[in-house]
N, C-alpha and C positions, 0 to 999 in steps of 0.2 A: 415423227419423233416418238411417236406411243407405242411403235414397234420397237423400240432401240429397247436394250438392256438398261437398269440403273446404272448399271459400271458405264456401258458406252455414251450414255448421255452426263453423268457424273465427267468422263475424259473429256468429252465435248465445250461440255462448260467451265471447266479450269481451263485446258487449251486456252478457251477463246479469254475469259479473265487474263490469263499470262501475256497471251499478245496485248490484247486491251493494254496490259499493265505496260509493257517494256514498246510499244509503241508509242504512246503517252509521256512516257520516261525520257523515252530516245528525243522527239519530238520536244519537249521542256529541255534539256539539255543541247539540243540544237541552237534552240532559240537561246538560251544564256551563252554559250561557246560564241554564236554569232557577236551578239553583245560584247562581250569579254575581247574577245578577238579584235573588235573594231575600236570600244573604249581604249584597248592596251597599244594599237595604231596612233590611235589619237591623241594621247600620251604620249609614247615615242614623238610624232611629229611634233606637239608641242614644246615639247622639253628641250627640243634640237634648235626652233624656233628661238625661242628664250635667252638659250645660251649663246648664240651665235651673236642676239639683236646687244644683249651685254656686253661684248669681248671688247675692249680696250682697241683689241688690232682693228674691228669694224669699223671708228672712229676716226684713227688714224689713215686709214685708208682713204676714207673720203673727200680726206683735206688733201690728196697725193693728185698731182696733174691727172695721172688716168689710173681712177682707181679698180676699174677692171683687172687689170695686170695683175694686182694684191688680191682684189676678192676670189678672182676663180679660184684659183690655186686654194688658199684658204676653206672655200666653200667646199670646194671637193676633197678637201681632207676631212672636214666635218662629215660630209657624206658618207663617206668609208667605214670612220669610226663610231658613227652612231648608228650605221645601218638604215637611214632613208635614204628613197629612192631621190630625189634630190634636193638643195637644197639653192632657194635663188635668194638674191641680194639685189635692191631694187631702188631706184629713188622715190621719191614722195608719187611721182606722176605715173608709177609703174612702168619705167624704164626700167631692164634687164643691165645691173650689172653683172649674173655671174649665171651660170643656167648649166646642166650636166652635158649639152647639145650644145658648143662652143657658137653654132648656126643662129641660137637662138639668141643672143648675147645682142639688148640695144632694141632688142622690138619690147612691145606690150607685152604686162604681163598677164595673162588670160586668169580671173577671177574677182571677187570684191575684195577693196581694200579698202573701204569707208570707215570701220570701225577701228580698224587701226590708224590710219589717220588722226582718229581721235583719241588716242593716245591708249588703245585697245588692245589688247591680243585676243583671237577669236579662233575657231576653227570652225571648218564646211568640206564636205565634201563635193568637187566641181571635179569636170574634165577637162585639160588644161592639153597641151602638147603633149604628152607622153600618155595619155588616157586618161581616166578614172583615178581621181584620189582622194586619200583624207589627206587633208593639210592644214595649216596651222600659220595664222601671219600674226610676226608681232611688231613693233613699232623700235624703232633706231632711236636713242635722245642720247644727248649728252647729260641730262640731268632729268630725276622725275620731274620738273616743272618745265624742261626747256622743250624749244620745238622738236617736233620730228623731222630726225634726219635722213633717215633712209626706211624701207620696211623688208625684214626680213621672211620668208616662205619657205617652210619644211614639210614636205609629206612624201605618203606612201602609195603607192600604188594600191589601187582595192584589188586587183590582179593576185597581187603577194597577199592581200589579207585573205583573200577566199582561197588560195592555197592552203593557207593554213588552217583555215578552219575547214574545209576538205580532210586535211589531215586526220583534225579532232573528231569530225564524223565518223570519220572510218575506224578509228578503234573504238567510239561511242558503237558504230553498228557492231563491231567484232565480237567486244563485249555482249552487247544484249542478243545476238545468235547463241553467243555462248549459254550466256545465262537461261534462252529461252531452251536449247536445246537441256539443258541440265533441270528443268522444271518440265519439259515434259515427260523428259523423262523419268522423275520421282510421279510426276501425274498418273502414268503409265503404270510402274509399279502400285503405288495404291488402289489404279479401279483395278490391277491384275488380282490384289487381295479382296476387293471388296466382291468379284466376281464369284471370287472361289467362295465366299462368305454367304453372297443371294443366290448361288447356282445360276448363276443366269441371266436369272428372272427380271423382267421386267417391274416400273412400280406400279401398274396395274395389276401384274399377277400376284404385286407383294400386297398392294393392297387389299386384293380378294383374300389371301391365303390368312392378311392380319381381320377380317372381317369375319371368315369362318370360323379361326380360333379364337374369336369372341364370341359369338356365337352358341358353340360348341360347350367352350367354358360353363357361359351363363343357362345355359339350360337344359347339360345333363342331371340331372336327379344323384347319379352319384359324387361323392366327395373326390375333387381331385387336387394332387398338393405333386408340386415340383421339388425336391431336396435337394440343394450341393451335396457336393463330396464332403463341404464342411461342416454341414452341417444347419448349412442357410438354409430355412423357407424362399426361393425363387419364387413358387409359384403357385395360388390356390386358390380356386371357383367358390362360386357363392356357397354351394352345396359344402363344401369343407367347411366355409368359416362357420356355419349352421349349426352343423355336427360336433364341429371340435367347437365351438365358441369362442371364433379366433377373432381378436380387434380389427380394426379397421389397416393399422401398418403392421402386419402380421408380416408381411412379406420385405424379406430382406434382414430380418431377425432371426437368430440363432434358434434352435430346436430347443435347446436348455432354458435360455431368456422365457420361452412359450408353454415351457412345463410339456412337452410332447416328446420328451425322447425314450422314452419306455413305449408309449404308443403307437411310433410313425416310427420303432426302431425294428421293423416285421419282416427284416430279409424278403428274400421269394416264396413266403410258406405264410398263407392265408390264419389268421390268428385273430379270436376275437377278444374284444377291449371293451371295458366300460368306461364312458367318459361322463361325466353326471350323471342324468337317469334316462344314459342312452345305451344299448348295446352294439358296440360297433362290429362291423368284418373290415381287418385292415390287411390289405396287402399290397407288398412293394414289389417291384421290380427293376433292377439293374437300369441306367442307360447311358449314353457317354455324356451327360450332361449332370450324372449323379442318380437319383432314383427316384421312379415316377412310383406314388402310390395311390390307393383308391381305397375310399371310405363308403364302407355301406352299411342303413340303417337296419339292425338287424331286431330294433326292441321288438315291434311287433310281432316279426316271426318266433323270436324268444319265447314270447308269451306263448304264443298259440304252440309252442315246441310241448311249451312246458304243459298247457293244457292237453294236449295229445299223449306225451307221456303219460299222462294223468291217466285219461282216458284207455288207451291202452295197455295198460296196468290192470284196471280195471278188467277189461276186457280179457285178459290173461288170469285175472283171477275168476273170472265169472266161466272160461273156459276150463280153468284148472276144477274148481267146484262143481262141474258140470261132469264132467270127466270121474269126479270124485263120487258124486249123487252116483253115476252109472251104475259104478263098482258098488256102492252102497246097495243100490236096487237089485243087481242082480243076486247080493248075498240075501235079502230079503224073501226073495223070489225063490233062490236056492232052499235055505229054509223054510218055506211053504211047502215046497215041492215034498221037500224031505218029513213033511208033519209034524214039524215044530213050530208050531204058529205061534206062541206064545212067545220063542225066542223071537222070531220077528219082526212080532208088534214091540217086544220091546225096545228092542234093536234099531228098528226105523222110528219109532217114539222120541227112541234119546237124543239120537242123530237130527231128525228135526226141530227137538225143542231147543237145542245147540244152538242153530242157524235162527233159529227165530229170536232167540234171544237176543243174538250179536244185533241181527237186524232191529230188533226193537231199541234195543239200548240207542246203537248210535242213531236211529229214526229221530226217536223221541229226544236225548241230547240237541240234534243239527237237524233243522227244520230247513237249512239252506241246502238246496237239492245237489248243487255241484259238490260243497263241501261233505256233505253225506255220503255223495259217490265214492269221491278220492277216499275217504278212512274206511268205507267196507274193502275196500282195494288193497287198500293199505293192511288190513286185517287181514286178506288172505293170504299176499303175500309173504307178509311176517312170520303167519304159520308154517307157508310152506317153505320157510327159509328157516325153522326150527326157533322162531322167535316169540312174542308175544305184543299185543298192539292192544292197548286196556285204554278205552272211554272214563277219563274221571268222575267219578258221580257227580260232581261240582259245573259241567259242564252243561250251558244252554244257551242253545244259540237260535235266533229266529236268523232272516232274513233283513240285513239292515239295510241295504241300498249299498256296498260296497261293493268294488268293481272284481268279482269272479275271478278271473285270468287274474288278479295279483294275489287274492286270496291262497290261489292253487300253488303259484309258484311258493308262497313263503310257508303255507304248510304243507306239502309235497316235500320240496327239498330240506325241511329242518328234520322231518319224518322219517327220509330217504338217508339222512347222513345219521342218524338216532339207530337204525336199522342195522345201517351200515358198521357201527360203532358196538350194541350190545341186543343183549337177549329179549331182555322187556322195554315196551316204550310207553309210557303213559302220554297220554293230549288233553289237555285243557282248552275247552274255547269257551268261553261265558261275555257275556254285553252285559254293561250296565250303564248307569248315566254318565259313568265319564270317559267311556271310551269300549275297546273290541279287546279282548283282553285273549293271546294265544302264548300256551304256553307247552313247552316239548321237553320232556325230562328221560332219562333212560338209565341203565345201569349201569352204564359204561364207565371209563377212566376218566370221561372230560378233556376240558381244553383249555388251554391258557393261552391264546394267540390273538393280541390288539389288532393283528390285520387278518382276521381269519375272514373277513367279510372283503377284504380286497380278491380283486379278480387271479387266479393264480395258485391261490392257496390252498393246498390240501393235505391231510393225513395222508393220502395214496402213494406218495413219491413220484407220484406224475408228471407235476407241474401244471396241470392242465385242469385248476379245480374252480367252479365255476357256479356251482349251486347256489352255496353261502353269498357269492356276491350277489347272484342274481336275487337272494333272499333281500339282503341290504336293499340295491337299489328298489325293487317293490316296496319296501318300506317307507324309503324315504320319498319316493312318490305319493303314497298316502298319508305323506306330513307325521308320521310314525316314529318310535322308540324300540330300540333293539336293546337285552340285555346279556346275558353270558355269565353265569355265575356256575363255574365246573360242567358238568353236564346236563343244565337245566337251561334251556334257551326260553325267552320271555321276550312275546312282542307287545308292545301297546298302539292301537292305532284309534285316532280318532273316529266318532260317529258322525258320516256327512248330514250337514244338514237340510232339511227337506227342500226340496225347491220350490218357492213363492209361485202364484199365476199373479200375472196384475190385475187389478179391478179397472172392468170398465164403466 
């Protein structure tokens, strides 16, 4: 049976239900038809009984010298007319006045008459001269209190009953072939649907296939979410509810109800999302069950995106300076050659004390080594971008215990979009006791946009603007304040507190 298909063991076992059922049916309706059949015999005999032991003419008859002559005649017209098989007319001693076999007329008559004797009507079924009957004797009086005077005997043959209930049988069975045949085959049709539904397959192999897709679910690493066509969450692994911070009955609820249809609305084309202070890669694709998507955590690569950009920035400006020093040296060099020493020295004098100053300033401002990195970087490129990138004198910052990678992303990209925007940028970074205080000003036109910090937003006409978010969310990760007043960006972030050792 563990080979069979679900469909052919699903057919198998309705089949056998239906017989069960219309067997069991058949079988209960046998046995009532039988009943009925024989009850509605017993009836008839009785009733013919009754009426006969009544009649006036029965009475009359038995006060006649011989009252055979009257009874038969009589008897067998009641026969006729009520349809038993016959009906006898008898004295007290079971003497045959009238009998359907004229032969038998004057003998015994074969059965009990004790209760009707006593002034009783009864029925029994006995075998009498003509075979097997139900019959029925009742008692002859001239009055309910007077004696009995003759008893009268009506029945049927069992012959004729089980004919008839033969009968009942057979459209009893006609019917339930029918009915079984018309159940199996709607049976038929259903496992033909459920087959095309399992391919197939067995419920072992549906069991395995439903044990891997748990499985699988529960402990890929990436987000995975099933959509309708309408718009329903079907379907979503531990990993999504993680990521998106979806409830417990997430599934089976609309995208809108869930607040996810900007985010999980990502066609075929890979798009990243911030969902709290997470940065996602979402992508969807097509399927004929609606659209399968997959969420991946992209914060930390973010970070480290954004520290790499940093970095090489840096590294572009240290190459570009390098490159610059070259050209610088070999005009120094050229002038020596040439026996102008004096232009020179001056020349390579002014040029280093330039560099050394920048480097002093921002040294001596930012003691924090990454942060220091990123604004000499930041310096070269502004220059070589025809701009200016000025250290506030107001500016000092040690090393507070804040976490680097977020520092970089929020002054990086408020820097990058300041750049981006005008010719001079002034930075403030100063600590004090009641927090990290960064602030980025520039000359530009400014901005007026409440969602300039939502993921999306850009001056560029992109669509694709990204920075500002990622500024936000690092903020609000350090439990942080963003401000926005025209072109002057202002963050406040708190100073962590040291961490305790316990006492042992």
């Amino acid at each position: 049976m563990s080979r069979w298909t679900l469909a052919g063991q699903m057919l198998a076992l309705q089949l056998f239900v239906v017989v069960l059922t219309l067997v069991s049916a058949a079988t209960l309706v046998s046995v009532l038809a039988g009943n009925l059949v024989t009850a509605e015999a017993t009836a008839q005999a009785r009733a013919a009984a009754t009426a006969v032991a009544a009649s006036p003419d029965v009475l009359a008859a038995l006060d006649a010298p011989s009252p055979s002559s009257r009874l038969q005649p009589f008897a067998e017209q009641v026969r006729a007319r009520t349809g038993v098989d016959f009906v006898t007319i008898m004295k007290p001693d079971g003497t045959r006045y009238t009998h359907p076999n004229p032969g038998e007329i004057g003998k015994r008559f074969l059965g009990h008459i004790d209760q009707a004797l006593r002034g009783q009507t009864f029925t029994e079924t006995y075998t009498g001269t003509l075979g097997p009957s139900v019959r029925a004797v009742a008692p002859v009086r001239a009055s309910a209190s007077g004696p009995v005077r003759a008893l009268v005997s009506a029945g049927i043959k069992v012959e004729r009953v089980s004919a008839r209930l033969r009968g009942l049988l057979f459209w009893t069975g006609l019917i339930a072939l029918v009915v079984l045949a018309l159940g199996a085959a709607g049976t038929w049709l259903v496992t033909a649907r459920l087959r095309r539904q399992t391919h197939g397959l067995g419920p072992a192999e549906l069991g395995r296939i439903h044990e891997h897709h748990d499985a699988v679910l529960h402990a890929v690493r990436e987000g995975l979410l099933l959509v309708g066509k309408d718009g329903t969450l079907t379907l979503c692994n531990d990993a999504a509810r993680q990521l998106l911070g979806l409830p417990a009955d997430a599934e089976g609820r609309h995208l809108d109800e869930l607040g996810l249809s900007e985010v999980l609305d990502a066609g075929q084309e890979e798009r990243v999302h911030l969902v709290g202070d997470r940065v996602l890669a979402v992508n969807g694709a097509a399927s004929r069950l609606g659209t399968v998507v997959t969420v991946r955590d992209h914060t930390e690569l973010q970070a480290l995106a954004g520290q790499l950009d940093a970095e090489r920035g840096f590294a572009e400006s240290l190459r570009s300076a390098a490159h610059e020093s070259a050209n610088k040296l070999h005009t120094v060099i050229t002038l020596v050659e040439l026996g102008r020493t004096e232009q020179a020295v001056a020349f390579g004098t002014a040029e280093l004390r330039a560099a050394q100053h920048l480097t002093d300033r921002v040294m001596g401002a930012v003691r924090e080594p990454v942060l220091a990195a990123l604004l000499l970087g930041k310096s070269a490129e502004a220059a070589e971008r025809g701009g200016e990138l000025v250290i506030s004198e107001d500016s000092e910052l040690d090393d507070l215990g804040l976490d680097a990678g977020e520092l970089v992303t929020i002054v990086g990209n408020l820097i990058d979009n300041a750049i981006d925007a005008a010719t001079r940028v002034e930075v403030l970074l100063r600590a004090g006791p009641d927090g990290f205080l960064i602030r980025v000003a520039d000359d530009g036109p400014g901005l007026i946009a409440p969602d300039a910090f939502r993921k999306g937003w850009t001056t560029k006409g992109d669509g694709h603007g990204l920075g500002l978010a990622l500024v936000g969310q690092a903020v609000r990760r350090l439990g942080g304040s963003i401000e926005v007043d025209g072109s002057v960006f202002t963050v406040r972030l708190p100073v962590p507190e040291p961490a305790t050792e316990s006492v042992r």
